[in-house]
Backbone as a chain_set.jsonl record, in Angstrom:
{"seq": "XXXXXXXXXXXXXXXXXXXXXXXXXXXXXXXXXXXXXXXXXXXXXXXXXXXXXXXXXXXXXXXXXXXXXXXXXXXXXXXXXXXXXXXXXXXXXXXXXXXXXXXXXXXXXXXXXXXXXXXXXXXXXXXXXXXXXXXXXXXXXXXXXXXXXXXXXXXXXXXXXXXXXXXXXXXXXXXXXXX", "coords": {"N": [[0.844, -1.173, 0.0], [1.046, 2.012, -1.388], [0.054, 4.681, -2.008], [-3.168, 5.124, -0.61], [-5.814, 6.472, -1.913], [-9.147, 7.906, -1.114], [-12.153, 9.169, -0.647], [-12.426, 11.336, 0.887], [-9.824, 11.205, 2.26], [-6.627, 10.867, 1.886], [-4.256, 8.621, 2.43], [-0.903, 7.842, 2.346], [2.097, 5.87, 2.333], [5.259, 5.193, 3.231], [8.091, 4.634, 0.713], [8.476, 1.498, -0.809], [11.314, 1.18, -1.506], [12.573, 2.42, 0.967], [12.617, 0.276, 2.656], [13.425, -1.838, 1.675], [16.411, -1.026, 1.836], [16.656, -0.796, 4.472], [16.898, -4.262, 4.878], [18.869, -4.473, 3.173], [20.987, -2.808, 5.171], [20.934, -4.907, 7.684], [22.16, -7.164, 6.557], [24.464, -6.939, 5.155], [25.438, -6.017, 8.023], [25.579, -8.463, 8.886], [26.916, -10.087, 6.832], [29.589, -8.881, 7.427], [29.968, -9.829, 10.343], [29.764, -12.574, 9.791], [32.347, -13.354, 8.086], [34.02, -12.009, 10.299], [33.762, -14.233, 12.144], [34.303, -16.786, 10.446], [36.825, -16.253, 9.747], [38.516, -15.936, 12.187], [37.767, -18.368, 13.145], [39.443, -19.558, 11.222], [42.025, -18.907, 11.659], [42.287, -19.761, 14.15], [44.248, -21.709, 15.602], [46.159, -20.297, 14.835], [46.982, -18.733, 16.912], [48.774, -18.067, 19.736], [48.256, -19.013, 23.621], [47.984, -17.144, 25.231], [46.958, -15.358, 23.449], [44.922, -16.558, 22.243], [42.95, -16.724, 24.721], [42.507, -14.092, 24.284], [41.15, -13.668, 22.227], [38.994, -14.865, 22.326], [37.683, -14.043, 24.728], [36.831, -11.856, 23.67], [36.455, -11.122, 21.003], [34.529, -13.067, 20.729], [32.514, -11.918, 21.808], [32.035, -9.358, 20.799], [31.292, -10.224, 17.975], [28.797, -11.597, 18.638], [27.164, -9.46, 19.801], [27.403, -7.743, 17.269], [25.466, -9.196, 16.034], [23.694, -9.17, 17.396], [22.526, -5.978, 17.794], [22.372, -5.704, 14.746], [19.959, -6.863, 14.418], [18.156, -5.577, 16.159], [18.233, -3.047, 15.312], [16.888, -3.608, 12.688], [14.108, -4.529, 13.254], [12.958, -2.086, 14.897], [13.898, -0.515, 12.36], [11.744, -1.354, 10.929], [9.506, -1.322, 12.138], [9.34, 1.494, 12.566], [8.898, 2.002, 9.359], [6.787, 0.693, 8.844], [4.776, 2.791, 11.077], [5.146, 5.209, 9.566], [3.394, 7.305, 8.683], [1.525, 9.711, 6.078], [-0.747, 11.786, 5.996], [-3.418, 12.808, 3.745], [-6.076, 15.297, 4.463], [-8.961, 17.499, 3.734], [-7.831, 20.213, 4.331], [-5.978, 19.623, 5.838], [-2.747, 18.734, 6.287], [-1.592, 15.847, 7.522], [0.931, 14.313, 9.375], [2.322, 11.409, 10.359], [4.625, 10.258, 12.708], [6.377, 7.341, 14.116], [7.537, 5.032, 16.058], [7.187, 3.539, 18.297], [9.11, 3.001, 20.696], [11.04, 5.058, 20.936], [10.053, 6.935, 19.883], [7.73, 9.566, 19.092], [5.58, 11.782, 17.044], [3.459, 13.75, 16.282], [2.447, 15.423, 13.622], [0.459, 18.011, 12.32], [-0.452, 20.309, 9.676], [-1.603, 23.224, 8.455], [-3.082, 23.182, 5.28], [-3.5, 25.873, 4.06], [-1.559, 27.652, 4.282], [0.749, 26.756, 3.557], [2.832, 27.713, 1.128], [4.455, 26.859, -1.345], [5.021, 23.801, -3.07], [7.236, 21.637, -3.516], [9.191, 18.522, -5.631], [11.266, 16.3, -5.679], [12.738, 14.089, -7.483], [15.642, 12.92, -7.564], [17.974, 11.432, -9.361], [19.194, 7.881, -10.718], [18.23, 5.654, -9.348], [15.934, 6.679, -7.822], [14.097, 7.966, -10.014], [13.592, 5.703, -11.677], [12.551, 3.541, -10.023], [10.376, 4.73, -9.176], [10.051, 7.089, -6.645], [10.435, 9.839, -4.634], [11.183, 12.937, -2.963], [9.717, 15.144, -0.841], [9.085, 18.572, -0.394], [7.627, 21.01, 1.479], [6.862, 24.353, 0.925], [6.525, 27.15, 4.077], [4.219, 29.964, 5.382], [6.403, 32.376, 6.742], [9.179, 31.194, 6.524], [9.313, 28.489, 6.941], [10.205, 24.973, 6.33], [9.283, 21.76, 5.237], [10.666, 18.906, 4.743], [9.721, 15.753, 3.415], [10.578, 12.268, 3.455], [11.193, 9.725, 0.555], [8.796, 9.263, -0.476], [6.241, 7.243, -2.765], [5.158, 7.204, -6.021], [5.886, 10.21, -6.17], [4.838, 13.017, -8.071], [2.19, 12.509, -8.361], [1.392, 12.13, -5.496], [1.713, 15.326, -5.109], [0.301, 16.421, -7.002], [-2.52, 15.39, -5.524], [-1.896, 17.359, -3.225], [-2.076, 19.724, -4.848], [-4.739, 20.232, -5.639], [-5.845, 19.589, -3.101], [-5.068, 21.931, -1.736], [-5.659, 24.337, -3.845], [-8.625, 23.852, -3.378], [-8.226, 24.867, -0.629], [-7.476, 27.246, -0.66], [-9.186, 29.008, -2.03], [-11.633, 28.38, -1.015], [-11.025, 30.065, 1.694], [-10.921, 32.185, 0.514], [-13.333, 32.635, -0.517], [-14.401, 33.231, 1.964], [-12.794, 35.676, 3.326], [-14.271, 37.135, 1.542], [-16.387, 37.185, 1.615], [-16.506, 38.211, 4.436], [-15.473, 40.837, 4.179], [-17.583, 42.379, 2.689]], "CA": [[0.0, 0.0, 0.0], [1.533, 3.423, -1.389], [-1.107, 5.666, -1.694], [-4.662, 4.983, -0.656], [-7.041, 7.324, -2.238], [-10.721, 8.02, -0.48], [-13.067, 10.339, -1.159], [-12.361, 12.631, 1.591], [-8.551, 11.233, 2.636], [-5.697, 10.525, 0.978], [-2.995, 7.918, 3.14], [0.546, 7.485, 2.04], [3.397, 5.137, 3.483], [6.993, 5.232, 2.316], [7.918, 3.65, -0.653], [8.949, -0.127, -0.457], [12.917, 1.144, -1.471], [13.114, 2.329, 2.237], [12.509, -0.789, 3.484], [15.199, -3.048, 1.234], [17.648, -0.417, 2.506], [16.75, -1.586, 6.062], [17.498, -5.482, 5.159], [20.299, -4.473, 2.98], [22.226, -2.352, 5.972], [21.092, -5.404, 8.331], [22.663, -7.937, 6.063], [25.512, -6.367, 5.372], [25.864, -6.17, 8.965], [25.546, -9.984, 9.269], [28.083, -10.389, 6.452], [30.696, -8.364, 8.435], [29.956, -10.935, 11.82], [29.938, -13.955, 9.521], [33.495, -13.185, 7.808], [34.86, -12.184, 11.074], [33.293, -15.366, 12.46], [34.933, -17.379, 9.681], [38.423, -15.566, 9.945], [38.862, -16.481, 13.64], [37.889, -20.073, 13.181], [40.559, -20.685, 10.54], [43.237, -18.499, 12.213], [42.112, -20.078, 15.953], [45.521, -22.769, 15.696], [48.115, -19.426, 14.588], [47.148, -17.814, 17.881], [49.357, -18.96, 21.168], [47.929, -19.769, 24.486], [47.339, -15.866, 25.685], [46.454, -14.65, 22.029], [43.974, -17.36, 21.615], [41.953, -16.128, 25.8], [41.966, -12.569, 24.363], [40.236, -14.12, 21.554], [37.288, -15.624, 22.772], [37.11, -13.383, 25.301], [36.775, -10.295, 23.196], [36.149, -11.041, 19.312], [33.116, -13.706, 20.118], [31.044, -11.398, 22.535], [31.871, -8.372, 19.833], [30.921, -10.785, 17.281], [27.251, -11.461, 19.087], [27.179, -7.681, 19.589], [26.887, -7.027, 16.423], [24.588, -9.83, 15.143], [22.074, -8.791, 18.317], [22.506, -5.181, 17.741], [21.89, -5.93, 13.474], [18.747, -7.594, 14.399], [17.033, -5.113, 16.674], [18.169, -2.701, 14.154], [15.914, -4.033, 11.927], [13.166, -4.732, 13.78], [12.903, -1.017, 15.093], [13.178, 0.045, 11.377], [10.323, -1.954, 10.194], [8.446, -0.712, 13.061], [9.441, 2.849, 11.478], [8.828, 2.164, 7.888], [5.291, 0.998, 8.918], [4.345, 3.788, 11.2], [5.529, 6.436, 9.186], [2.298, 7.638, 7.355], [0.835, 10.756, 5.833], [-2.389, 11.834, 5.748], [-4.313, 14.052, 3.332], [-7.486, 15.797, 4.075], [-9.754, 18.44, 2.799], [-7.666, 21.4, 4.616], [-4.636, 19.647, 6.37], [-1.987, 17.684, 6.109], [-0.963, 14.975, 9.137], [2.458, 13.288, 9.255], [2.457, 10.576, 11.615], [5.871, 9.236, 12.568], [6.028, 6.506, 15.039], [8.54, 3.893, 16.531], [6.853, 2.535, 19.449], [9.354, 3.016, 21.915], [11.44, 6.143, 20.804], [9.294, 8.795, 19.236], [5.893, 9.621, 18.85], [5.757, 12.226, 16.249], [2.317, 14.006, 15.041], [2.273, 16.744, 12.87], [-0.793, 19.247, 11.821], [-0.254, 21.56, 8.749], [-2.494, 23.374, 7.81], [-2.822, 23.857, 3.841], [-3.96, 27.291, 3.393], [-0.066, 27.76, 4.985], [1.636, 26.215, 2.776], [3.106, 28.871, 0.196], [5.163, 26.112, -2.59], [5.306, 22.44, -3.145], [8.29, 21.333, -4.503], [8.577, 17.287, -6.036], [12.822, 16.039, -5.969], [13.321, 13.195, -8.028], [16.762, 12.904, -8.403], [18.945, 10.388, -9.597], [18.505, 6.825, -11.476], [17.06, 4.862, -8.972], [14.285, 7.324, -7.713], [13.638, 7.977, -11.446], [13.252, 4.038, -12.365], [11.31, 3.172, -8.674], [9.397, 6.251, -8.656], [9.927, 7.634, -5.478], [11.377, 10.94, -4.195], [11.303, 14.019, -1.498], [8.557, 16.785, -0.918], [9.289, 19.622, -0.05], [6.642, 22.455, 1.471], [7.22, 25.822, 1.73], [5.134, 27.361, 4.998], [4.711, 30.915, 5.617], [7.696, 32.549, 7.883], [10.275, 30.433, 6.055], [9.445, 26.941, 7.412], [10.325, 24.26, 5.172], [9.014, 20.434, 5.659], [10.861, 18.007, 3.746], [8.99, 14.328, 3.405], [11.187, 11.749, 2.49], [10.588, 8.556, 0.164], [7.397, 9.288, -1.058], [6.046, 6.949, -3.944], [4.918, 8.517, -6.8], [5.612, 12.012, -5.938], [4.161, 13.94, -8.492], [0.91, 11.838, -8.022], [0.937, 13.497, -4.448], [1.836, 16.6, -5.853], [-1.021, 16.607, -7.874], [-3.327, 15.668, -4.615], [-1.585, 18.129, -2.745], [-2.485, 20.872, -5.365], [-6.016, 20.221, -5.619], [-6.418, 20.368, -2.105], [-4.404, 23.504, -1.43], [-6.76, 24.921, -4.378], [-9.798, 23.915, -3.041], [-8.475, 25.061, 0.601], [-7.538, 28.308, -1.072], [-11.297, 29.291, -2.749], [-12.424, 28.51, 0.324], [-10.652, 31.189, 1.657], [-11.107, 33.387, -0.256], [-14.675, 33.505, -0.234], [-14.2, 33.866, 3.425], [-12.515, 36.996, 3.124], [-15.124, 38.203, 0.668], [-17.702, 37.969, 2.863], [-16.099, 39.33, 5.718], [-14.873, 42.522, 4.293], [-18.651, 42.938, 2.559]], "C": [[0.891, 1.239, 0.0], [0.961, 4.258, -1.106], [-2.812, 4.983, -1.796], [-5.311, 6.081, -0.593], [-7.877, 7.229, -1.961], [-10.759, 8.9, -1.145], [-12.768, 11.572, -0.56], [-10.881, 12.529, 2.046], [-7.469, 10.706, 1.732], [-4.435, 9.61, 2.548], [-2.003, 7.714, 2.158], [1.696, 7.341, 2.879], [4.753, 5.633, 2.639], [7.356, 4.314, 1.192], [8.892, 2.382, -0.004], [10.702, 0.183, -0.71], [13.524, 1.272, 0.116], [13.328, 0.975, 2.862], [13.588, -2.396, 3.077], [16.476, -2.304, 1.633], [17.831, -0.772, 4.007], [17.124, -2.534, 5.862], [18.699, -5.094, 4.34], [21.415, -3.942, 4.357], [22.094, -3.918, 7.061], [21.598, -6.924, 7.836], [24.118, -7.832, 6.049], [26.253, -6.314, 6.746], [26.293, -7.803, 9.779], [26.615, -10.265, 8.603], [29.473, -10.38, 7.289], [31.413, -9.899, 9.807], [30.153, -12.046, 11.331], [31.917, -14.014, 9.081], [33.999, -12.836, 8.816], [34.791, -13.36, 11.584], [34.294, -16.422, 11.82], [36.175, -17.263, 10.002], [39.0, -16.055, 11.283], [38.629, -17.658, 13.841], [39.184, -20.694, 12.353], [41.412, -19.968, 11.273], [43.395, -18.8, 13.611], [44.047, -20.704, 16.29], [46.617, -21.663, 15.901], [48.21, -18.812, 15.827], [47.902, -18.724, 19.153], [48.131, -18.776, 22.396], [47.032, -18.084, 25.124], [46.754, -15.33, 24.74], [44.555, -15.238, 22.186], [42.561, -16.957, 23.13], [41.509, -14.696, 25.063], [41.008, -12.781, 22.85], [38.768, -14.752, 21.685], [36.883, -14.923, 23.996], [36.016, -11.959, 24.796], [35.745, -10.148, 22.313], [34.862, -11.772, 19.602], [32.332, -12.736, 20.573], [31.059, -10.103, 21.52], [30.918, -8.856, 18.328], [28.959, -10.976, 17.767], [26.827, -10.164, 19.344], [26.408, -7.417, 18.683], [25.957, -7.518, 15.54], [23.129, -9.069, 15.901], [21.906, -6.871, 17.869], [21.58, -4.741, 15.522], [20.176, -6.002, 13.654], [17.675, -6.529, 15.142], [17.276, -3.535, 15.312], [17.059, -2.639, 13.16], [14.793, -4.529, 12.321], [12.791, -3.54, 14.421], [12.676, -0.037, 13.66], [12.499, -0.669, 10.919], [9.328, -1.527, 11.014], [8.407, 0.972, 12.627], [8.787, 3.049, 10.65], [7.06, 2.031, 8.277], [4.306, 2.053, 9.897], [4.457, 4.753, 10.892], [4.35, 6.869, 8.155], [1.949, 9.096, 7.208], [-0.374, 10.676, 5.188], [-3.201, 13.071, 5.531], [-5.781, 14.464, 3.614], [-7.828, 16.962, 3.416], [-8.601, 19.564, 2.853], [-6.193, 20.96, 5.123], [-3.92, 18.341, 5.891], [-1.442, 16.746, 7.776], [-0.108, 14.261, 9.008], [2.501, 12.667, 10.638], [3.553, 9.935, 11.337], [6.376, 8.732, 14.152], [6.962, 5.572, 15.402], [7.999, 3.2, 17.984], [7.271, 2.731, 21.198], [10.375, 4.705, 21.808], [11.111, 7.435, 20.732], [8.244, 8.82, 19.14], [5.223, 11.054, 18.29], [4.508, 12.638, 15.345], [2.289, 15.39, 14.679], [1.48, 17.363, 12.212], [-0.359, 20.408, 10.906], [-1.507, 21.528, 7.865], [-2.6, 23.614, 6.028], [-2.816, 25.177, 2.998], [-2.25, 27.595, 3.775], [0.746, 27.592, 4.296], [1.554, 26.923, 1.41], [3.484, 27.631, -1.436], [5.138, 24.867, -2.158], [6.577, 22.464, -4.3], [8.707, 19.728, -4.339], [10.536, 17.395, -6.624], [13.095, 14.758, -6.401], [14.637, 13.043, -8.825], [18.174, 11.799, -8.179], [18.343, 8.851, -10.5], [17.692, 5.824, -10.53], [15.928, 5.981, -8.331], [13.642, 7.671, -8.91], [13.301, 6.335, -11.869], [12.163, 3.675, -11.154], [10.747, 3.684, -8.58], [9.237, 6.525, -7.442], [10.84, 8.76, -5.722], [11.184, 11.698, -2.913], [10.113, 14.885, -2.028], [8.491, 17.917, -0.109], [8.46, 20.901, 0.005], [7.387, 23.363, 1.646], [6.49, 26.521, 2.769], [5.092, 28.77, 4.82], [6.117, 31.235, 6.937], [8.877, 31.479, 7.681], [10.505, 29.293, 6.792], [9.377, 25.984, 6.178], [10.123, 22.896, 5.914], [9.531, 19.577, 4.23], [10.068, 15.997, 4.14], [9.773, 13.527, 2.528], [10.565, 10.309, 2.092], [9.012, 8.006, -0.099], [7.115, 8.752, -2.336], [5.011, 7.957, -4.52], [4.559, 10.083, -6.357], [4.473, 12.751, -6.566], [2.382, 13.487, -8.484], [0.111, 12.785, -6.792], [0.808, 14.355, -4.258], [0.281, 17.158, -5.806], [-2.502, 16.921, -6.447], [-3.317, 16.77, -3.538], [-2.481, 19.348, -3.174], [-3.817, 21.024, -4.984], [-6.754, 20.696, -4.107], [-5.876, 21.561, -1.038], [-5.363, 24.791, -2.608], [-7.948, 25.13, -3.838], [-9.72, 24.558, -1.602], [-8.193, 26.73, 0.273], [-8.856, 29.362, -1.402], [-11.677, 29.346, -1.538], [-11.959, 29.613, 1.198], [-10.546, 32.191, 1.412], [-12.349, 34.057, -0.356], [-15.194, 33.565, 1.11], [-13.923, 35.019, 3.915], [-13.459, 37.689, 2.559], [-15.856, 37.955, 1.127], [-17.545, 38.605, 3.743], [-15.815, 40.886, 5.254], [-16.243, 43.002, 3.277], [-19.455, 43.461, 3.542]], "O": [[1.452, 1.604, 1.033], [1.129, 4.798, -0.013], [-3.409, 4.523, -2.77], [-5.478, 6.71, 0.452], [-8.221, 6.13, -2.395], [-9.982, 9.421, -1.945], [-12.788, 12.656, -1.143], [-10.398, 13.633, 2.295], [-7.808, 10.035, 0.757], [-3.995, 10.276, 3.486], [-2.392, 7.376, 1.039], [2.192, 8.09, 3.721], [4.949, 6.314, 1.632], [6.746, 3.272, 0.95], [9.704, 2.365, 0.921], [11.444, -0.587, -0.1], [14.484, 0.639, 0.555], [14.307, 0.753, 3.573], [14.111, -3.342, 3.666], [17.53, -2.93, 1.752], [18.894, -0.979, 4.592], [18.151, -2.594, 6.538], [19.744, -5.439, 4.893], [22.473, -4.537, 4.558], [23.23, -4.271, 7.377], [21.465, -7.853, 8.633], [24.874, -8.484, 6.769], [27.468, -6.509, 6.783], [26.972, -8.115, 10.758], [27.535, -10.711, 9.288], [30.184, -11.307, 7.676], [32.46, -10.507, 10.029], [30.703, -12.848, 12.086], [32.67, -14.688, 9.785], [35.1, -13.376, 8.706], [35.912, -13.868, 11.59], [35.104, -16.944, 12.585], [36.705, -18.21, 10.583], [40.096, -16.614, 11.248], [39.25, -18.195, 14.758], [39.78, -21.75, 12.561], [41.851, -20.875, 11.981], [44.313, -18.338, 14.288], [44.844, -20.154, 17.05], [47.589, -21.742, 16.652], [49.295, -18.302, 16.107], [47.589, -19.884, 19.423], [47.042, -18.369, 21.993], [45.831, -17.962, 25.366], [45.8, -14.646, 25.111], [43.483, -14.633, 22.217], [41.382, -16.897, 22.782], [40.382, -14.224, 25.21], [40.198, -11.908, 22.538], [37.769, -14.932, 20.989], [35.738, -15.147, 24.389], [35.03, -11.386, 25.261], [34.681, -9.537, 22.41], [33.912, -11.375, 18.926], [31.345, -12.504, 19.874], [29.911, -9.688, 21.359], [30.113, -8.134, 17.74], [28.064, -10.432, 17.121], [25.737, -9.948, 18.815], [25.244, -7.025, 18.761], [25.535, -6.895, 14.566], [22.083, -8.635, 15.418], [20.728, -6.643, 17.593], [20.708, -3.943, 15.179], [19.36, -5.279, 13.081], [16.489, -6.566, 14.817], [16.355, -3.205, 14.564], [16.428, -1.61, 12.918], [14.33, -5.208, 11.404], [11.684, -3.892, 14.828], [11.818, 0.84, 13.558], [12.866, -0.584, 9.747], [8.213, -1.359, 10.521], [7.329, 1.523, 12.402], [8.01, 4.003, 10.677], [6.238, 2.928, 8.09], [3.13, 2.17, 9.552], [4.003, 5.612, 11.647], [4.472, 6.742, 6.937], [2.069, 9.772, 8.23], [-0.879, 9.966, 4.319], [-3.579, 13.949, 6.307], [-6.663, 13.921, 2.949], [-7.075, 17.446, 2.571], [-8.233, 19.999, 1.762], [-5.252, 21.727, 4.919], [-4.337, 17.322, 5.34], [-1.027, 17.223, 8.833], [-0.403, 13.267, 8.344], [2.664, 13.225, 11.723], [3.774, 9.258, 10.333], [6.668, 9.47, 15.093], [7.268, 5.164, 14.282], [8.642, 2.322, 18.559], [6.633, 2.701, 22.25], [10.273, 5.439, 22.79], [11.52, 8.508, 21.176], [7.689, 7.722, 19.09], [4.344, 11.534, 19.007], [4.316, 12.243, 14.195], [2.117, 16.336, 15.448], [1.851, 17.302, 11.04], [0.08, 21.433, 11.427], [-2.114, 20.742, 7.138], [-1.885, 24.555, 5.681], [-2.392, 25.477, 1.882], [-1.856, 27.889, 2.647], [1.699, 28.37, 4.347], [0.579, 26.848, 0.663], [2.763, 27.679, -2.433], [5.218, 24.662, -0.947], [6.768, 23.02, -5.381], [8.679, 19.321, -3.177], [11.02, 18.125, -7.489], [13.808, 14.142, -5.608], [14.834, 13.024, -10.04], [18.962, 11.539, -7.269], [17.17, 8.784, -10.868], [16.656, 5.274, -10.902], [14.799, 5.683, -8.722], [12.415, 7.674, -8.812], [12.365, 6.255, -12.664], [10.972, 3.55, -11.441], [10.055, 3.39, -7.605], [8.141, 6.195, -6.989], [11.716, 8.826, -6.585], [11.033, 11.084, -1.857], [9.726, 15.187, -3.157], [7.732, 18.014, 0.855], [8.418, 21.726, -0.907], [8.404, 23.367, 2.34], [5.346, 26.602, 2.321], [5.964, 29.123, 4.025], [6.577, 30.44, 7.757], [9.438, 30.98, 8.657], [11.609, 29.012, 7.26], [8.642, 26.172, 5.209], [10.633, 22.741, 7.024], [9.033, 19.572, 3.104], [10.129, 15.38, 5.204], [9.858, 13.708, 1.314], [9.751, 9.712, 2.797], [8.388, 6.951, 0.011], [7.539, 9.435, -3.268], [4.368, 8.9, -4.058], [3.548, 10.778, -6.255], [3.44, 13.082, -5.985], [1.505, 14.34, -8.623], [-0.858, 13.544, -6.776], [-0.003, 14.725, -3.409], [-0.464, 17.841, -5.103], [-3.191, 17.93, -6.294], [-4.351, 17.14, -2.983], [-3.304, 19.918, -2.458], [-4.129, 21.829, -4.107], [-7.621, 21.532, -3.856], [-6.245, 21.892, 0.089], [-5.655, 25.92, -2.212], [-8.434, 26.256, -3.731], [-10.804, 24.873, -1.111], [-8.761, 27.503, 1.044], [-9.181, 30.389, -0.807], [-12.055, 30.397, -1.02], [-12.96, 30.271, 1.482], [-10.078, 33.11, 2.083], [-12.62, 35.257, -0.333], [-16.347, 33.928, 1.343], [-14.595, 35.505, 4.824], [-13.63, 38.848, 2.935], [-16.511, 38.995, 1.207], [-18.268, 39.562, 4.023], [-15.956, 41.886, 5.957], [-16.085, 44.175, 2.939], [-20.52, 44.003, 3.246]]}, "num_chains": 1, "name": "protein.A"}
């Protein structure tokens, strides 16, 4: 689920690239522990009698370290990737970003507020995966960047519409008031 379109809301998660970058760094991190792992089993014999204590004292519990440390790793960002949502309505925008035990992260912008949208697809893989960054402009020079948003300009698009429609509405708010 990228974007789920309603009638009255719009939801959007992060695009699925975030989330192979989480098992790639926690693989990678396993590689590391397995090749040291490996390396110290064949070189166990070259070490002498004191070499070989500061070895198994040291290198295995560093070695479990970094498999246990890999693992929650990745189980903290998947708990990330899936609470990280945004959520369009008529007038605002809501960025919920969530981890459970770290952060708890809700954000209210309003749309009439928001001066520029700007849509950063850059490079070959966010151009081939379709994902990128979004970038509001607020009044008083606040800037909200949103990262790993599938199809950007998609959101863009929903963005506009309802920064238009929250605009009009505004407007003929003003023009009644100052009649």
């Amino acid at each position: 689920m990228d974007i789920l379109a309603e009638e009255n809301y719009t939801i959007i998660t992060r695009h699925f690239i975030y989330f192979l970058y989480l098992v790639t760094k926690f693989l990678f991190l396993i590689i590391i522990a397995w090749v040291l792992f490996l390396s110290l089993l064949i070189y166990k014999n070259d070490f002498s009698e004191p070499t070989s204590d500061i070895v198994g004292y040291v290198f295995f519990p560093v070695i479990f370290l970094l498999v246990n440390y890999g693992f929650i790793q990745l189980i903290l960002g998947i708990i990330r990737y899936y609470n990280h949502l945004v959520i369009i309505v008529r007038n605002k925008l809501i960025i919920i970003n969530n981890s459970l035990i770290l952060q708890e992260d809700l954000e209210i912008m309003d749309l009439w507020k928001v001066m520029k949208i700007d849509v950063e697809v850059h490079g070959l893989f966010p151009s081939i995966f379709g994902y990128g960054h979004l970038i509001m402009e607020q009044q008083k020079d606040e800037v909200k960047t949103i990262h790993f948003i599938p199809k950007p300009y998609k959101v863009y698009q929903i963005l506009r519409e309802n920064t238009t429609y929250t605009n009009q509405w505004w407007q003929e708010i003003r023009f009644f008031k100052s009649r």
